[in-house]
PDB file of N, H, CA, C and O in Angstrom:
ATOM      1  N   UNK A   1     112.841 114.787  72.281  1.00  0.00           N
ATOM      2  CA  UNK A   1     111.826 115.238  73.214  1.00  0.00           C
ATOM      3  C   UNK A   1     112.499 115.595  74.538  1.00  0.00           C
ATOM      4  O   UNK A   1     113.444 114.874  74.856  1.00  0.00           O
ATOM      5  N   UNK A   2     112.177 116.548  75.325  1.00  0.00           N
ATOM      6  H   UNK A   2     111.409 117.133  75.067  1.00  0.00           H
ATOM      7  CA  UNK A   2     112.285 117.084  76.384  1.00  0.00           C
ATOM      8  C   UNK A   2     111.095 116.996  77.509  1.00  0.00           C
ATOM      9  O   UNK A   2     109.910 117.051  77.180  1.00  0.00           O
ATOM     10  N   UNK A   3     111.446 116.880  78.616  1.00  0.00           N
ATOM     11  H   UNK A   3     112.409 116.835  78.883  1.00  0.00           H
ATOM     12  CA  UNK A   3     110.532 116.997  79.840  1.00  0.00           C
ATOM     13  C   UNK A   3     109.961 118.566  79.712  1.00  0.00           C
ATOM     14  O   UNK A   3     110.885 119.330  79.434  1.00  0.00           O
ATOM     15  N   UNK A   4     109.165 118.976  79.793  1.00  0.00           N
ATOM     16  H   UNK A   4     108.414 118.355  80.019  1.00  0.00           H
ATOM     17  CA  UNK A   4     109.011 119.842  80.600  1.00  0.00           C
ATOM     18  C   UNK A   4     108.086 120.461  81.478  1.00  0.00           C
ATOM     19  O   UNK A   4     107.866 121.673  81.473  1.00  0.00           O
ATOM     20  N   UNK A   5     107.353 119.355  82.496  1.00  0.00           N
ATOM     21  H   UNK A   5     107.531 118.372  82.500  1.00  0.00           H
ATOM     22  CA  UNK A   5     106.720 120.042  83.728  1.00  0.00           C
ATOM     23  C   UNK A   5     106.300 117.933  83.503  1.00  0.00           C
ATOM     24  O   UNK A   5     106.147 117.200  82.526  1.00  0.00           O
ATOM     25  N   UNK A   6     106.270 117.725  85.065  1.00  0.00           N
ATOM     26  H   UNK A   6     106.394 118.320  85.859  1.00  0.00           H
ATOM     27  CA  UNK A   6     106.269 116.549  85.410  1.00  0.00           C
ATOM     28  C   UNK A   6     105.091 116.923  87.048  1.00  0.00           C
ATOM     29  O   UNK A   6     105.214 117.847  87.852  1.00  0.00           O
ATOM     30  N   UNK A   7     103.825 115.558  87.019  1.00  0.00           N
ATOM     31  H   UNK A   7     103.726 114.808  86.365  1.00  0.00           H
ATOM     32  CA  UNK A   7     102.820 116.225  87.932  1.00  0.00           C
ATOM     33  C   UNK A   7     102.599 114.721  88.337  1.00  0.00           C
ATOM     34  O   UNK A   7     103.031 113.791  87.656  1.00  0.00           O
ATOM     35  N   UNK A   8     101.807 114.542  89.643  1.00  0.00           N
ATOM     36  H   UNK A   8     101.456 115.297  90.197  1.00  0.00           H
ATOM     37  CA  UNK A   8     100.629 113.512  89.640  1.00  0.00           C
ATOM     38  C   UNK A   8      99.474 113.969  89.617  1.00  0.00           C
ATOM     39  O   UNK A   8      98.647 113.164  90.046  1.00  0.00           O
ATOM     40  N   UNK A   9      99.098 114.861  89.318  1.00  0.00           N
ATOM     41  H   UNK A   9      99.770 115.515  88.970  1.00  0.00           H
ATOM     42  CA  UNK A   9      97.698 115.673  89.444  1.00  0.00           C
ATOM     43  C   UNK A   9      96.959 115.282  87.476  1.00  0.00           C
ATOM     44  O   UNK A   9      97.320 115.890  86.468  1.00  0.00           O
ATOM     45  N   UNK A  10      96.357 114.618  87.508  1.00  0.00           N
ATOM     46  H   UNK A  10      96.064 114.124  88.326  1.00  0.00           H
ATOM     47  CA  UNK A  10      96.137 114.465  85.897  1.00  0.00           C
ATOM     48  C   UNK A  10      95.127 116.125  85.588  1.00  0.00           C
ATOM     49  O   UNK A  10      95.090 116.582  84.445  1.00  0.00           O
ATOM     50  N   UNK A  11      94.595 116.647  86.437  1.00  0.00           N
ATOM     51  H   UNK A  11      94.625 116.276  87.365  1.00  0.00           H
ATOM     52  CA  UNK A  11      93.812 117.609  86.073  1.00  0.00           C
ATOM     53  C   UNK A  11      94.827 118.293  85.657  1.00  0.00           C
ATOM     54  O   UNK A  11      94.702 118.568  84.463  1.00  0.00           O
ATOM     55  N   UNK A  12      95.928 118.749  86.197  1.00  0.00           N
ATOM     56  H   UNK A  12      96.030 118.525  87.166  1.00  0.00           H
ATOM     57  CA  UNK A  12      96.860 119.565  85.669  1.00  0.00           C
ATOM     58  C   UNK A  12      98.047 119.440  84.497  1.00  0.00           C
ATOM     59  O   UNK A  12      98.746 120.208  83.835  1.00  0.00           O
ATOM     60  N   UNK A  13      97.875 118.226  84.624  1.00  0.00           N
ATOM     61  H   UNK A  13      97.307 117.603  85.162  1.00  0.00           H
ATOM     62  CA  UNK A  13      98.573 117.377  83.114  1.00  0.00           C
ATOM     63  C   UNK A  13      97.892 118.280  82.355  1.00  0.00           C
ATOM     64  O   UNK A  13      98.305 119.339  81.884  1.00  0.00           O
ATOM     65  N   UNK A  14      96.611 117.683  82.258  1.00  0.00           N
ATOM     66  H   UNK A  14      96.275 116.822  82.640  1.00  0.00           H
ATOM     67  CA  UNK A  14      95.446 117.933  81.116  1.00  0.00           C
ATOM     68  C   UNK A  14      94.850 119.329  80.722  1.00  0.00           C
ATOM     69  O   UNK A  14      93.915 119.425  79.927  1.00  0.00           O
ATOM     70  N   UNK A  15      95.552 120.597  81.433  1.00  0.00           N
ATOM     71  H   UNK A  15      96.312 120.519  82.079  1.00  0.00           H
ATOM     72  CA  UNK A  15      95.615 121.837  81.528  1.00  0.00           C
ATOM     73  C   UNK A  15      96.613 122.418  80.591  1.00  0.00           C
ATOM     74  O   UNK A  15      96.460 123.165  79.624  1.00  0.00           O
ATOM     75  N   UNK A  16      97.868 121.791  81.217  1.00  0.00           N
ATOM     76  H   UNK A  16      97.992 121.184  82.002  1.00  0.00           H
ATOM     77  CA  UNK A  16      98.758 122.044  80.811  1.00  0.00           C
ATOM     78  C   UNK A  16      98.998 121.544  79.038  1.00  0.00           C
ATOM     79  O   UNK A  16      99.447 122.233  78.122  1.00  0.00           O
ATOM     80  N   UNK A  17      98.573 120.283  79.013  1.00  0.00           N
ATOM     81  H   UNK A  17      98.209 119.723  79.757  1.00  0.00           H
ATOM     82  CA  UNK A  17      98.642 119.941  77.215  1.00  0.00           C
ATOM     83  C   UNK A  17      97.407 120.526  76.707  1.00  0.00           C
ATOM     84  O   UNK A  17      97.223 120.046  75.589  1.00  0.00           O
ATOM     85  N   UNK A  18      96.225 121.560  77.096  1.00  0.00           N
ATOM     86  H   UNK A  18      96.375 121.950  78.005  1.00  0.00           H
ATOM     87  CA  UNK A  18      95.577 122.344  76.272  1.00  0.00           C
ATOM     88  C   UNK A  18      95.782 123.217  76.369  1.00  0.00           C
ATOM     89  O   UNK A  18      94.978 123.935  75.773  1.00  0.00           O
ATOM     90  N   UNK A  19      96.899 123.976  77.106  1.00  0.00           N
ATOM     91  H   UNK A  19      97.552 123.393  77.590  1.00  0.00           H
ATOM     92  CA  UNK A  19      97.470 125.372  77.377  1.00  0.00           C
ATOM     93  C   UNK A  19      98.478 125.098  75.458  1.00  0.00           C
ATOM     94  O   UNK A  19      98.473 125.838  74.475  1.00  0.00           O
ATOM     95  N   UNK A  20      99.121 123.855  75.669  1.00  0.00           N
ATOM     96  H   UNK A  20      99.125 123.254  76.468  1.00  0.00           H
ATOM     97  CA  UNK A  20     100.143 124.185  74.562  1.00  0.00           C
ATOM     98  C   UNK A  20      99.248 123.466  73.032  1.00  0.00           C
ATOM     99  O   UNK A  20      99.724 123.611  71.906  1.00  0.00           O
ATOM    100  N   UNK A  21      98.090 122.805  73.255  1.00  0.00           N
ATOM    101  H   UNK A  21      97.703 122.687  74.170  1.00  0.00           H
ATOM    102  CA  UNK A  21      97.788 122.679  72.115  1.00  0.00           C
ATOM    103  C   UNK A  21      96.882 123.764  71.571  1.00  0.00           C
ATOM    104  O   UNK A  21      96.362 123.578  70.471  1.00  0.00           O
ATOM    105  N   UNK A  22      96.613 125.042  72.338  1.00  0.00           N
ATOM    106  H   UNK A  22      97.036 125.194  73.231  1.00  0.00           H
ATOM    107  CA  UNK A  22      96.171 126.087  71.786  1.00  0.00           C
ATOM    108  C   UNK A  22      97.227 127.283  71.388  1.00  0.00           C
ATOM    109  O   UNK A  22      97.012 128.450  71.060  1.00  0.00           O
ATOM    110  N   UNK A  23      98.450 126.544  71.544  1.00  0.00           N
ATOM    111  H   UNK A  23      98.624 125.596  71.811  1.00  0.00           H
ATOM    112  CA  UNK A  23      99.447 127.716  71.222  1.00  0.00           C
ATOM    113  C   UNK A  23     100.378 126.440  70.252  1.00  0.00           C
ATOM    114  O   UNK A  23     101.586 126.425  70.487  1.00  0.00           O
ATOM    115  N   UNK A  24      99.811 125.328  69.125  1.00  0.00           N
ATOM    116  H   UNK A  24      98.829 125.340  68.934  1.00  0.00           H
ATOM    117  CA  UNK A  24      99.997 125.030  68.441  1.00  0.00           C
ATOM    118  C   UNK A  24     101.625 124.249  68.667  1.00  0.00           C
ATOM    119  O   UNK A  24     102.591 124.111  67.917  1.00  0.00           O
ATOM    120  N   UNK A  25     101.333 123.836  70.125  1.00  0.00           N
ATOM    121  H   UNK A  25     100.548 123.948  70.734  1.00  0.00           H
ATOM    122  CA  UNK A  25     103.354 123.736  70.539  1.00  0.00           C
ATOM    123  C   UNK A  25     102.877 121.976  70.790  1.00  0.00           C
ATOM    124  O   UNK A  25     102.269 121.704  71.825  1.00  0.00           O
ATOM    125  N   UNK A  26     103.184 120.922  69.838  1.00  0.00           N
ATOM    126  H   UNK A  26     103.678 121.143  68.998  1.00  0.00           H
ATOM    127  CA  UNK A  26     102.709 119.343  69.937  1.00  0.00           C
ATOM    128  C   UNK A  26     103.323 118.916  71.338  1.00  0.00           C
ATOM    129  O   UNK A  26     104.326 119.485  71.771  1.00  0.00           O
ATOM    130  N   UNK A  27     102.698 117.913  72.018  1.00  0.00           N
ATOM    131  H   UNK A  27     101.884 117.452  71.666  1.00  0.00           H
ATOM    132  CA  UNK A  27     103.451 117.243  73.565  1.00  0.00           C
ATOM    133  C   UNK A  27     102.860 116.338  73.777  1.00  0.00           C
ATOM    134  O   UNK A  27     101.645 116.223  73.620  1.00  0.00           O
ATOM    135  N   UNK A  28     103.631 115.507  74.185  1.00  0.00           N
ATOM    136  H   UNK A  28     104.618 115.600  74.313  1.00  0.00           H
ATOM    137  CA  UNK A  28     103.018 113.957  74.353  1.00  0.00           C
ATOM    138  C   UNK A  28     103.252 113.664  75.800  1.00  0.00           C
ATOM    139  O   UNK A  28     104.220 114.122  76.408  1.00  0.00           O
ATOM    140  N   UNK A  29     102.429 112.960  76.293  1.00  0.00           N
ATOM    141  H   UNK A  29     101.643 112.588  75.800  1.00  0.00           H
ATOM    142  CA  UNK A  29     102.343 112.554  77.809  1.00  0.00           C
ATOM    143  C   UNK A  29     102.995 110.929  78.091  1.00  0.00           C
ATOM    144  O   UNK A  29     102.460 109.875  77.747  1.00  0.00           O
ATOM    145  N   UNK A  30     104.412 111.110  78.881  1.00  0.00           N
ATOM    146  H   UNK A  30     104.847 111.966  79.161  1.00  0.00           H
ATOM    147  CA  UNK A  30     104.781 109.878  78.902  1.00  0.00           C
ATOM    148  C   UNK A  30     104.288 109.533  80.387  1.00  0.00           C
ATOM    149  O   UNK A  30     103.927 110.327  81.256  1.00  0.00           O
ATOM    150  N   UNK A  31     104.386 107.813  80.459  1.00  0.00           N
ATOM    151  H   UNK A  31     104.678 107.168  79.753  1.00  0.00           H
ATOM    152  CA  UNK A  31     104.146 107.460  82.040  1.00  0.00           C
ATOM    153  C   UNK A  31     102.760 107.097  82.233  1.00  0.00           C
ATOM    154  O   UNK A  31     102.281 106.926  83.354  1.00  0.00           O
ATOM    155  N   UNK A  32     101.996 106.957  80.972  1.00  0.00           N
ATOM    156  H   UNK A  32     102.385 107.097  80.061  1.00  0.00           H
ATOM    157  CA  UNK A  32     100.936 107.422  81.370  1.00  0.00           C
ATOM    158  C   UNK A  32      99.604 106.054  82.189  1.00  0.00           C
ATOM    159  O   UNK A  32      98.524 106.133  82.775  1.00  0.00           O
ATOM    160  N   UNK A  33     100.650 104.813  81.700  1.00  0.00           N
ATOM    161  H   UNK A  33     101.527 104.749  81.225  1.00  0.00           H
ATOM    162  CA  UNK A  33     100.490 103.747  81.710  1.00  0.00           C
ATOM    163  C   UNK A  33     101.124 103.029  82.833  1.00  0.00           C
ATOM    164  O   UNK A  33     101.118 101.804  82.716  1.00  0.00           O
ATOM    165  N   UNK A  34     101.658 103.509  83.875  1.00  0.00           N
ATOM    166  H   UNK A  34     101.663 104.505  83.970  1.00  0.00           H
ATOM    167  CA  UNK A  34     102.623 103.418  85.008  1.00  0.00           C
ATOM    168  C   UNK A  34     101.870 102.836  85.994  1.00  0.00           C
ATOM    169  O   UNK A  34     102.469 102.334  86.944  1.00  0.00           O
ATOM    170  N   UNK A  35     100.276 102.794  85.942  1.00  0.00           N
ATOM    171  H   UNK A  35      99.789 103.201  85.169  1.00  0.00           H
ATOM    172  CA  UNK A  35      99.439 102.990  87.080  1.00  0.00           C
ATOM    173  C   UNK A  35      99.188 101.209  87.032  1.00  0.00           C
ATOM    174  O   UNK A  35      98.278 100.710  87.694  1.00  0.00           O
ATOM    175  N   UNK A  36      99.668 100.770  86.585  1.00  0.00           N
ATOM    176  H   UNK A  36     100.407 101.175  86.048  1.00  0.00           H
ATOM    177  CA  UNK A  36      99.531  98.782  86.007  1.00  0.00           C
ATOM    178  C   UNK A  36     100.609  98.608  86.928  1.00  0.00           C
ATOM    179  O   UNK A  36     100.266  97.952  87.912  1.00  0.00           O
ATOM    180  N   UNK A  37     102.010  99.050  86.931  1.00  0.00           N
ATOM    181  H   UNK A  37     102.288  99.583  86.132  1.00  0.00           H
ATOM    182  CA  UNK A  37     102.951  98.755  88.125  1.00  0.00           C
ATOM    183  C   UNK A  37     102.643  99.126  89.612  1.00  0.00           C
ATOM    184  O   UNK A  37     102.676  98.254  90.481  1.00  0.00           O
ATOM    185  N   UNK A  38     102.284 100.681  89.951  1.00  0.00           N
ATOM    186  H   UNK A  38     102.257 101.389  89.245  1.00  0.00           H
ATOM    187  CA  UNK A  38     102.195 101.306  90.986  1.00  0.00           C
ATOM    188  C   UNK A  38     100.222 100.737  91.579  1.00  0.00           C
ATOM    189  O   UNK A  38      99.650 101.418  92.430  1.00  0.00           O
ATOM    190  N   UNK A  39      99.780  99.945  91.179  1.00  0.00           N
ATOM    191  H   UNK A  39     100.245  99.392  90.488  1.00  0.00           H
ATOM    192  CA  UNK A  39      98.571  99.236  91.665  1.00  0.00           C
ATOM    193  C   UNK A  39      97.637 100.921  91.834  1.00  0.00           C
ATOM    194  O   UNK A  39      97.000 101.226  92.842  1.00  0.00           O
ATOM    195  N   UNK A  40      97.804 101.939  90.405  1.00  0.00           N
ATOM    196  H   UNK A  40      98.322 101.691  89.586  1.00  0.00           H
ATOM    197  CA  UNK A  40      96.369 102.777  90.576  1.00  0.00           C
ATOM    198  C   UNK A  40      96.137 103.854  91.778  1.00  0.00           C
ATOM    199  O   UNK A  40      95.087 104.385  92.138  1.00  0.00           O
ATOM    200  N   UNK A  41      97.536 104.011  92.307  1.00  0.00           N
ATOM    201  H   UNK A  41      98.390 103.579  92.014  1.00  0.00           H
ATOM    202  CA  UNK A  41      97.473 105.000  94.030  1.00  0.00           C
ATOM    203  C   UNK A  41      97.987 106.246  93.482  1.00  0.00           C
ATOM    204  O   UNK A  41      97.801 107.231  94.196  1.00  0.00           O
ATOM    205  N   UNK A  42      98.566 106.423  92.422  1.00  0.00           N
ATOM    206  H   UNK A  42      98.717 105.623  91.841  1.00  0.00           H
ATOM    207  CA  UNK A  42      98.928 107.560  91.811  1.00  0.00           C
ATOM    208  C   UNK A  42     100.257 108.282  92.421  1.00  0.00           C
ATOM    209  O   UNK A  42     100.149 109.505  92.514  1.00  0.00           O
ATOM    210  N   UNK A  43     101.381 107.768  92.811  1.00  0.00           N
ATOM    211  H   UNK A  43     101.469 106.775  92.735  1.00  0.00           H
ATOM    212  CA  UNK A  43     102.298 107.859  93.026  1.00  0.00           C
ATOM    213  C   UNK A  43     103.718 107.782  92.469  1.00  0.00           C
ATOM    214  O   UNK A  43     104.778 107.671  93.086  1.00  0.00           O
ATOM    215  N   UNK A  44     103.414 107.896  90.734  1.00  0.00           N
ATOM    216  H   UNK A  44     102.553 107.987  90.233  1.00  0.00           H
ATOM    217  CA  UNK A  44     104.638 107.923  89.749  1.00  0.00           C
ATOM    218  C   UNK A  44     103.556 108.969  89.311  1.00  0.00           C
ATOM    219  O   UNK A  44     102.328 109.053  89.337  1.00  0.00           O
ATOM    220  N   UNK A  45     104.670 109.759  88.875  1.00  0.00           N
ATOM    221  H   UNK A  45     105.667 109.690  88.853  1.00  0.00           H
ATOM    222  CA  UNK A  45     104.152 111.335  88.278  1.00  0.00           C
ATOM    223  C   UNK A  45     103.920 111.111  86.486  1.00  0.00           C
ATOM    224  O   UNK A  45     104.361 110.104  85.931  1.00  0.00           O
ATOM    225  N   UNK A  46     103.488 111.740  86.045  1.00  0.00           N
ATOM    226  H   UNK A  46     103.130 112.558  86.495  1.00  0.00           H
ATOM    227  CA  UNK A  46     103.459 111.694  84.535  1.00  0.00           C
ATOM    228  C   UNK A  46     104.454 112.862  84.134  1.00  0.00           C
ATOM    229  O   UNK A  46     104.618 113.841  84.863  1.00  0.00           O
ATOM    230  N   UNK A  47     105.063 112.701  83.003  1.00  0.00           N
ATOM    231  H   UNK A  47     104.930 111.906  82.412  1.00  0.00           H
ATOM    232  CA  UNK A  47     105.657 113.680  82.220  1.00  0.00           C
ATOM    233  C   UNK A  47     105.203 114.100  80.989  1.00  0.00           C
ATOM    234  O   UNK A  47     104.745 113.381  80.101  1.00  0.00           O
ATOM    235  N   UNK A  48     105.362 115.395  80.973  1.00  0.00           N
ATOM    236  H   UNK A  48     105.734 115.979  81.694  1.00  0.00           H
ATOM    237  CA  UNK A  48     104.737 116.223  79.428  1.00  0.00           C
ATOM    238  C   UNK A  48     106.228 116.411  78.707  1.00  0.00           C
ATOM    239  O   UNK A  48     107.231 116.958  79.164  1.00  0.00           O
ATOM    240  N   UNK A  49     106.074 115.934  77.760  1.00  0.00           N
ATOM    241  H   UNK A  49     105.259 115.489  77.389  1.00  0.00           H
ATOM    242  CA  UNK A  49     107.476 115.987  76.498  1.00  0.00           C
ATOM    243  C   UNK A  49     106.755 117.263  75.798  1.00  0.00           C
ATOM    244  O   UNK A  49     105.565 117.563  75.888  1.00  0.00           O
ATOM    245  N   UNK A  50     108.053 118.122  74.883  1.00  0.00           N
ATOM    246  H   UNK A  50     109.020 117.878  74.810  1.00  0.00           H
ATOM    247  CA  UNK A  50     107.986 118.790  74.061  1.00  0.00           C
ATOM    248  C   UNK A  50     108.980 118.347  73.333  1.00  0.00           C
ATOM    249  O   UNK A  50     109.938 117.691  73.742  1.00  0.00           O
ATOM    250  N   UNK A  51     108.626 118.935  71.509  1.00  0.00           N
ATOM    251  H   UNK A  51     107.848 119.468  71.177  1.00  0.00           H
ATOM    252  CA  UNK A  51     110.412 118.979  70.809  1.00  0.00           C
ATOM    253  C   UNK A  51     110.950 119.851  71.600  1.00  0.00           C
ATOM    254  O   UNK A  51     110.310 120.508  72.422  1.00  0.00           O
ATOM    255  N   UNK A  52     112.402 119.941  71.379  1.00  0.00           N
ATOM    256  H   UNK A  52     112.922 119.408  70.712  1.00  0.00           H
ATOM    257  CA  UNK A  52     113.265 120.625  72.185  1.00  0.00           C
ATOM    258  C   UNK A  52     113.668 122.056  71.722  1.00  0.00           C
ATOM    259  O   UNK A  52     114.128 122.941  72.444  1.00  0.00           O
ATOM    260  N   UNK A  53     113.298 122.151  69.791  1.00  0.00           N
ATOM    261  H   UNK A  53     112.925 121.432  69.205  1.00  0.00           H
ATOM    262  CA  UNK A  53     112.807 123.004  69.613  1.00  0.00           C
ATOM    263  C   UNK A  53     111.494 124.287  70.416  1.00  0.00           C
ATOM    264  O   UNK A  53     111.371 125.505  70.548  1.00  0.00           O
ATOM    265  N   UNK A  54     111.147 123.696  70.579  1.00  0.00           N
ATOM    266  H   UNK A  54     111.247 122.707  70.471  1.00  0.00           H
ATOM    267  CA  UNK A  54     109.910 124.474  71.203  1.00  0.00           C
ATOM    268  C   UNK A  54     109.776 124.151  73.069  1.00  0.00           C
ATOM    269  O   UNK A  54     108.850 124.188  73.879  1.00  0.00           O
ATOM    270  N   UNK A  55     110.776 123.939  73.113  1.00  0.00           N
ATOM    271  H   UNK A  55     111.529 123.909  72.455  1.00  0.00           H
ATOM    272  CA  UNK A  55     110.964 124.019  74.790  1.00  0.00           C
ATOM    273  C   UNK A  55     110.758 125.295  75.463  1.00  0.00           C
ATOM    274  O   UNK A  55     109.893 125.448  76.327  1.00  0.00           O
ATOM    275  N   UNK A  56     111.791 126.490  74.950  1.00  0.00           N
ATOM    276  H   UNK A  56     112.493 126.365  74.249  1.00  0.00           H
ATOM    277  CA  UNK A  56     111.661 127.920  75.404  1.00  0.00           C
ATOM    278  C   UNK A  56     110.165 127.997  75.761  1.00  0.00           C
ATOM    279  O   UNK A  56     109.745 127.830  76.906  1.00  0.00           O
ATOM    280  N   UNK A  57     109.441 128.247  74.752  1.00  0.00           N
ATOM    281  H   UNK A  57     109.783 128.382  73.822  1.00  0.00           H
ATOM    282  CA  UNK A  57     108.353 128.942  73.820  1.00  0.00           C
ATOM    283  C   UNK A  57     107.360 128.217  74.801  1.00  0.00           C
ATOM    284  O   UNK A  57     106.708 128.848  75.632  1.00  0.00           O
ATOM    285  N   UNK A  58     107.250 126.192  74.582  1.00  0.00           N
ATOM    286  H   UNK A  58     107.780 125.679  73.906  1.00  0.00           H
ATOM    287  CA  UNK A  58     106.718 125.751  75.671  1.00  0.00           C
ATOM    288  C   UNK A  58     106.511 126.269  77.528  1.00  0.00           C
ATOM    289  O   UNK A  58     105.426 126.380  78.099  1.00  0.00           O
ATOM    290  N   UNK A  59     107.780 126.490  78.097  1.00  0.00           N
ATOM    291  H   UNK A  59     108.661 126.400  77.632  1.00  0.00           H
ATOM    292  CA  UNK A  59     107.891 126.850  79.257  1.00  0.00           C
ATOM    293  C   UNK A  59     107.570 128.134  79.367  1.00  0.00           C
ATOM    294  O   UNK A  59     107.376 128.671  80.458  1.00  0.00           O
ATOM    295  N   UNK A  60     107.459 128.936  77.857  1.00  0.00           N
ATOM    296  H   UNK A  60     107.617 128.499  76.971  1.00  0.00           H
ATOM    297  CA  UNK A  60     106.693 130.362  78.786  1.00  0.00           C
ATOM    298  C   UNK A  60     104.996 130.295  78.996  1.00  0.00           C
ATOM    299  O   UNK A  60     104.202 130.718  79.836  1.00  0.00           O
ATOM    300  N   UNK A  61     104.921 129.535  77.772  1.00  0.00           N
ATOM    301  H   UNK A  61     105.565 129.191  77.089  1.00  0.00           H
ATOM    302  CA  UNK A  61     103.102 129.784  77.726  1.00  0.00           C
ATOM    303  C   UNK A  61     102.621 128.996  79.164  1.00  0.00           C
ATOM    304  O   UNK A  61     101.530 129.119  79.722  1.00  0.00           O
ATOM    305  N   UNK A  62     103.708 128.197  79.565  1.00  0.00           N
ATOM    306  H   UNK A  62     104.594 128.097  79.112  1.00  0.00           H
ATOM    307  CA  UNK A  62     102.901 127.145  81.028  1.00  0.00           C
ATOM    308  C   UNK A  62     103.321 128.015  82.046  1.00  0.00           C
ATOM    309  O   UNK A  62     102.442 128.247  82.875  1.00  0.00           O
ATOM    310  N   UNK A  63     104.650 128.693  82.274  1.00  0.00           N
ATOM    311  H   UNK A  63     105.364 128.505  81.600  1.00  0.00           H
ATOM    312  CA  UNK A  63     104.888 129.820  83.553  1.00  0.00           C
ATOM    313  C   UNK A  63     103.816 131.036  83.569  1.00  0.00           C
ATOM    314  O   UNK A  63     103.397 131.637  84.558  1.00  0.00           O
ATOM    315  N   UNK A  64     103.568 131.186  82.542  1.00  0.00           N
ATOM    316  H   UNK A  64     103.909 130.698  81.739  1.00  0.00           H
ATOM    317  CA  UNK A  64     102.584 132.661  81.938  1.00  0.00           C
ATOM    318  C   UNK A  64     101.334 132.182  82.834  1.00  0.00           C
ATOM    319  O   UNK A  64     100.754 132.914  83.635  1.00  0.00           O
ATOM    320  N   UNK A  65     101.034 130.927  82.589  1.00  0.00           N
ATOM    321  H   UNK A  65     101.506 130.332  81.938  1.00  0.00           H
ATOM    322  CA  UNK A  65      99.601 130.536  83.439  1.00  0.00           C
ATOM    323  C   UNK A  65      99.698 130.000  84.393  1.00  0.00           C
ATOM    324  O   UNK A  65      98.802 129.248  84.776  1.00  0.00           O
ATOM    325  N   UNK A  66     100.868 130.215  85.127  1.00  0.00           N
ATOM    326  H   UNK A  66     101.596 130.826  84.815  1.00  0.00           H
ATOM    327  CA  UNK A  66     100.497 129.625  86.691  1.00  0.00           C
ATOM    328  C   UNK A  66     102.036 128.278  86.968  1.00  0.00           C
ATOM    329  O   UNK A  66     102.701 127.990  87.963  1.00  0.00           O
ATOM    330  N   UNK A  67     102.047 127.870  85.776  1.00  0.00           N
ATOM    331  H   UNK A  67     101.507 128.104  84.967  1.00  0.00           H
ATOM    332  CA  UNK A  67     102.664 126.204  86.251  1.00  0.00           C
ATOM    333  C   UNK A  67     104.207 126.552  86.958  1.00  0.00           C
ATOM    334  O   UNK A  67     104.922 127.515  86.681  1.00  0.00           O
ATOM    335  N   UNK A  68     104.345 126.004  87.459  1.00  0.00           N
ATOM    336  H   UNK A  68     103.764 125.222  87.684  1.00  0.00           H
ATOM    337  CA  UNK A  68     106.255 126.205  88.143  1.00  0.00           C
ATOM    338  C   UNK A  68     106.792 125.474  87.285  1.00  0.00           C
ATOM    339  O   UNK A  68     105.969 124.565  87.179  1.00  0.00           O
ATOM    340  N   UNK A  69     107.581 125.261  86.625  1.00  0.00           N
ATOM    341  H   UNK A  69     108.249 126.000  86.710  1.00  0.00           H
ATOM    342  CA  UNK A  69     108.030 124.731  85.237  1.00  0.00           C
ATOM    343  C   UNK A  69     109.621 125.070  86.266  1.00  0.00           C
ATOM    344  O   UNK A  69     110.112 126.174  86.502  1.00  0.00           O
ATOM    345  N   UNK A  70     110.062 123.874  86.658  1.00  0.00           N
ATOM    346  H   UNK A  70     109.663 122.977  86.466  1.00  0.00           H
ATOM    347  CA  UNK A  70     111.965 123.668  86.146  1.00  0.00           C
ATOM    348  C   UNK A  70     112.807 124.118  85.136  1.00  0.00           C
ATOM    349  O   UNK A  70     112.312 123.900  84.030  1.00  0.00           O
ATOM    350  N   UNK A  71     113.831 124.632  85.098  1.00  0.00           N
ATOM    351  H   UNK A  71     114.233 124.809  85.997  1.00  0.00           H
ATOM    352  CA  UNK A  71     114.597 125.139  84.621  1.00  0.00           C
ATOM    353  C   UNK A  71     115.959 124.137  83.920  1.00  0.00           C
ATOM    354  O   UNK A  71     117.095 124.465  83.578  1.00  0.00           O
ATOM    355  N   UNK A  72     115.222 122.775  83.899  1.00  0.00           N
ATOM    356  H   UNK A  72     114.299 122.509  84.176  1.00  0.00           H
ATOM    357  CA  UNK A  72     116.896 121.189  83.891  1.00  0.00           C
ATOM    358  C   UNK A  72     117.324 121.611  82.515  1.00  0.00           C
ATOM    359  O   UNK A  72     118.268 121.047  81.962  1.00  0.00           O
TER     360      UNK A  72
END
């Protein structure tokens, strides 16, 4: 698995993994459980994994719609 686009905004998490589950590309949301350490202020970001296979393919369909997607 690969990173690819890391947010604290959950609206945009949640954009972003139905941007790629309508283009059939699987991603799992790590971190998501972080908010038990950081006391719920939302200040650890979440990360969207892809296979690394489908990283390219991932990062165009999320640049195509807006997201600034890193280049690591």
């Amino acid at each position: 698995m690969k990173e690819l686009y890391r947010t604290n905004d959950p609206a945009a998490l949640a954009c972003a993994s139905a941007l790629l589950n309508g283009e059939s590309i699987p991603s799992f949301v790590m971190d998501v459980h972080m908010s038990v350490l950081e006391g719920s202020i939302g200040i650890l970001p979440r990360r969207l994994m892809v296979a690394e296979a489908d990283l390219e393919e991932a990062r165009t369909v999320l640049s195509d719609n807006g997201f600034e997607i890193s280049e690591n």
